[in-house]
VOGU-3710 file (C-alpha; in Angstrom, 3 decimals, decimal comma):
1> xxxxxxxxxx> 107,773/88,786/70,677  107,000/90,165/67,271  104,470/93,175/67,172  102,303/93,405/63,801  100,785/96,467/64,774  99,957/99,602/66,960  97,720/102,194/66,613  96,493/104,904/69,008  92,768/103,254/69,579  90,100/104,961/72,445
11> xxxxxxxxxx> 88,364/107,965/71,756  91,158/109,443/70,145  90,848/107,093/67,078  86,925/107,803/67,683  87,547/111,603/66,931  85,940/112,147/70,265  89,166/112,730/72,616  88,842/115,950/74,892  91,760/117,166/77,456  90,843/114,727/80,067
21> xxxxxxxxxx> 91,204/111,860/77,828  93,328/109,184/78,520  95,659/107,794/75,875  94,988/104,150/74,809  97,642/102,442/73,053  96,320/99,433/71,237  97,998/96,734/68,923  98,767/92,618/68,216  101,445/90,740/68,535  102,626/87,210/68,034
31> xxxxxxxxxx> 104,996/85,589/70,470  108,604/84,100/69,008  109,899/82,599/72,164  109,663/78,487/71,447  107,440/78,187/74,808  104,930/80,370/74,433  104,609/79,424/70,403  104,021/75,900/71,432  101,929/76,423/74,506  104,459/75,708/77,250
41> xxxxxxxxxx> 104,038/79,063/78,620  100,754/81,079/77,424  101,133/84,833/76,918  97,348/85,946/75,342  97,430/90,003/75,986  99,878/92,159/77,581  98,375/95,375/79,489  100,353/98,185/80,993  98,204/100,900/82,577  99,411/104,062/84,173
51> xxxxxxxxxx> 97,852/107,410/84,898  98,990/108,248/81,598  98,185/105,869/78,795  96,276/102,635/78,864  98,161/99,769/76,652  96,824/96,753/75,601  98,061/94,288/73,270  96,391/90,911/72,031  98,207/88,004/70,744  97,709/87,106/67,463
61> xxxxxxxxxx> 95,666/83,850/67,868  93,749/85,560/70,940  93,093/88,420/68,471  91,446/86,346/66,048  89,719/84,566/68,357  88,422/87,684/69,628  87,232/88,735/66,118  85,408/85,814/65,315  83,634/86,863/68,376  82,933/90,339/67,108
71> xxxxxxxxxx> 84,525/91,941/70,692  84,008/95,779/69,399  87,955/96,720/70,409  89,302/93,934/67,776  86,452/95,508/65,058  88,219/98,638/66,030  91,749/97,306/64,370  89,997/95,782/61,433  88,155/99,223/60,217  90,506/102,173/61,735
81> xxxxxxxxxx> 92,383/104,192/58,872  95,303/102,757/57,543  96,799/106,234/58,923  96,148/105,548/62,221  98,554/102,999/62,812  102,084/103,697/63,908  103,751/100,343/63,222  101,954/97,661/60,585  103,485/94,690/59,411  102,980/94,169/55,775
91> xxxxxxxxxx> 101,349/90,600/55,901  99,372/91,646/58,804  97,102/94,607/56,672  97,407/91,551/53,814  96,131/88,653/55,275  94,195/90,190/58,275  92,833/93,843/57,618  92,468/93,445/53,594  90,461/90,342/54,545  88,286/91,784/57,631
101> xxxxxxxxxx> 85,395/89,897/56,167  86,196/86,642/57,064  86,475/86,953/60,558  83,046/88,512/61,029  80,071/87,660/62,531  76,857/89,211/62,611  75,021/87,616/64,929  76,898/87,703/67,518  78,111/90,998/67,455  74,009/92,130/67,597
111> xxxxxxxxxx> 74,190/89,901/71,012  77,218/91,555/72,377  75,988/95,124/71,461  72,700/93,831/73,262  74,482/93,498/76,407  76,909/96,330/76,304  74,625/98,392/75,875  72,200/97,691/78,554  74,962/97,819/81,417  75,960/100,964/79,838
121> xxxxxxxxxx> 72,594/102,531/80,512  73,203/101,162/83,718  76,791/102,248/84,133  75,385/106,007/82,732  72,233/106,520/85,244  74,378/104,719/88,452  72,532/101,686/88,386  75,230/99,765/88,203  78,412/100,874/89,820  81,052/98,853/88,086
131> xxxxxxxxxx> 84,772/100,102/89,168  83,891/103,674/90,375  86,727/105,893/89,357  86,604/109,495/91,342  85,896/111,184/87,723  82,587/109,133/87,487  81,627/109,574/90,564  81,681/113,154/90,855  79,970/113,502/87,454  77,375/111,043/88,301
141> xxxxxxxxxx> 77,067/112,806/91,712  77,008/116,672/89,914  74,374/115,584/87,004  72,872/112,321/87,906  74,243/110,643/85,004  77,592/109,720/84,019  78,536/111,836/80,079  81,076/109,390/79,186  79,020/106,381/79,321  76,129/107,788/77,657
151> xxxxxxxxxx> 78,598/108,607/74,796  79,852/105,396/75,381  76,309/103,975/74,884  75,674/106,267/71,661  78,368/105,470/69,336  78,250/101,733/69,833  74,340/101,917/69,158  75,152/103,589/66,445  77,991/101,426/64,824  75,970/98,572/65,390
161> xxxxxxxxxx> 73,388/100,208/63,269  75,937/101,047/60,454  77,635/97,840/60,579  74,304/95,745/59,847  73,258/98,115/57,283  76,274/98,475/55,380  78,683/96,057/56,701  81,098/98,875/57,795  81,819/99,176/61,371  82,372/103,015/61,105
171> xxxxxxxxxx> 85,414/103,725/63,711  86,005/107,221/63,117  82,029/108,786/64,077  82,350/112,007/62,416  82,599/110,929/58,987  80,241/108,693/59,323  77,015/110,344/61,321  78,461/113,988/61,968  75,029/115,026/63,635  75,596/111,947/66,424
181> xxxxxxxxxx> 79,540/113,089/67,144  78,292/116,158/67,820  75,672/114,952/69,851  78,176/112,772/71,953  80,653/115,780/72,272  77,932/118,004/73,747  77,129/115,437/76,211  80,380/114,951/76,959  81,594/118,382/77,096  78,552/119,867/78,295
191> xxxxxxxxxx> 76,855/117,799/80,453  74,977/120,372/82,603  73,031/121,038/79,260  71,217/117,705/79,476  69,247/115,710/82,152  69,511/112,106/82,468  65,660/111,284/81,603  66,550/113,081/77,742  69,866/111,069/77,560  67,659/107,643/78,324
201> xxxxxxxxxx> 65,421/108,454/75,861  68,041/109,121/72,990  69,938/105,739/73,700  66,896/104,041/73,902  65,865/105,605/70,509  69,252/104,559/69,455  68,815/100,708/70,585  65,726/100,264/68,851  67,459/101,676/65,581  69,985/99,195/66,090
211> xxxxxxxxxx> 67,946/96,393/66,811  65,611/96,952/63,234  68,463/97,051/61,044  69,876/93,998/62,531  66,495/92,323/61,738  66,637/93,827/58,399  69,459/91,886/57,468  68,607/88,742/55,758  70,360/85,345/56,599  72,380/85,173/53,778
221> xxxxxxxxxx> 73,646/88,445/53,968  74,690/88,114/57,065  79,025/87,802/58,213  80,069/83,980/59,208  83,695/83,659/60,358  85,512/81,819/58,316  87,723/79,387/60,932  89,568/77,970/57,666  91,033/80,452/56,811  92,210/82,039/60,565
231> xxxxxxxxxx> 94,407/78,976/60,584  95,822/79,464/57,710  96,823/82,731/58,804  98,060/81,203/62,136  100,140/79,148/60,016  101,427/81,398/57,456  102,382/83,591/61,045  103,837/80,859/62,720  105,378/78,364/60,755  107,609/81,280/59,414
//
């Protein structure tokens, strides 16, 4: 196994960590073992979660794949800082990060932010219950809604909103909407300061934002991934 790069991902890349955060450990690799790079074997992600950190790593083809998909974690690699990474290979930032455009795709990144962010909302208000960690439960028991999902629910609205408008999918929130960071760490932070009717009527405020600039963008300006030219990276990876 060969990584190509790691970078500390979650809401510390965000700018949104607090002390209760958990460290997430993201990255891609591609496999060198002969049964695994001809399909013998198949290894697509490898996770390791502890109470500590959360680490997840995609295979390169599984990466792409997920790209081309527009899944909001692989968006994360392809716009966080260059100084956020720990470990990048050189032909990796090259061929994948210096060329982020090519594996986009408008559309359905508006349908996956569609659907996110409606089980959020549900997620947030208890609706939906999901895998009910202690944490959530007591905050969704304390305030009747659940801070980190409406923060959650917030900054992907919001980067969905950004991305169709500018074509920037702007990772770090505080340099890109200061006003809505703070508005996130508040809830987060302070959660006894809000009530769960105000939160649903920001993210739904939010959402609609979201949904007009998507519907602003015209068809030509929208992203189309490029499949062409993800095998040729595949192959330039390896046929090394």
């Amino acid at each position: 196994m060969k990584t190509l790069c790691k970078y500390l991902g979650g809401s510390h890349l965000y700018g949104m960590s607090t002390l209760a955060s958990d460290v997430d450990e993201r990255g891609v690799f591609m496999n060198t073992d002969p049964l695994y790079v001809y399909g013998f074997h198949r290894l697509d992600n490898q996770v390791n979660q502890t109470a500590e950190k959360d680490v997840v790593m995609h295979e390169l083809t599984q990466f792409l794949k997920l790209a081309t998909k527009s899944n909001t974690q692989t968006l994360e690699c392809l716009f966080a800082p260059l100084d956020s990474f720990n470990m990048l290979d050189e032909d990796f930032k090259v061929l994948v990060l210096d060329e982020r455009e090519r594996f986009l795709n408008t559309d359905q990144l508006f349908k996956s932010l569609e659907g996110y962010l409606y089980n959020e909302m549900r997620l947030a208000l208890g609706e939906r219950t999901g895998l009910l960690g202690s944490k959530r439960k007591n905050q969704l028991d304390k305030h009747g809604f659940s801070p980190k999902n409406f923060s959650h629910l917030f900054r992907l609205a919001e980067c969905g909103r950004m991305f169709f408008m500018t074509g920037v999918y702007p990772v770090v929130l505080k340099e890109f909407n200061p006003e809505l960071h703070d508005l996130c760490m508040s809830v987060k932070l302070h959660p006894e300061n809000w009530s769960a009717d105000e939160l649903k009527e920001k993210a739904e405020a939010l959402r609609e934002e979201m949904r007009k600039a998507y519907e602003s963008v015209a068809d030509s300006a929208k992203f189309k991934p490029d499949l062409e030219y993800a095998g040729k990276v595949l192959k330039h990876f390896y046929s090394k």
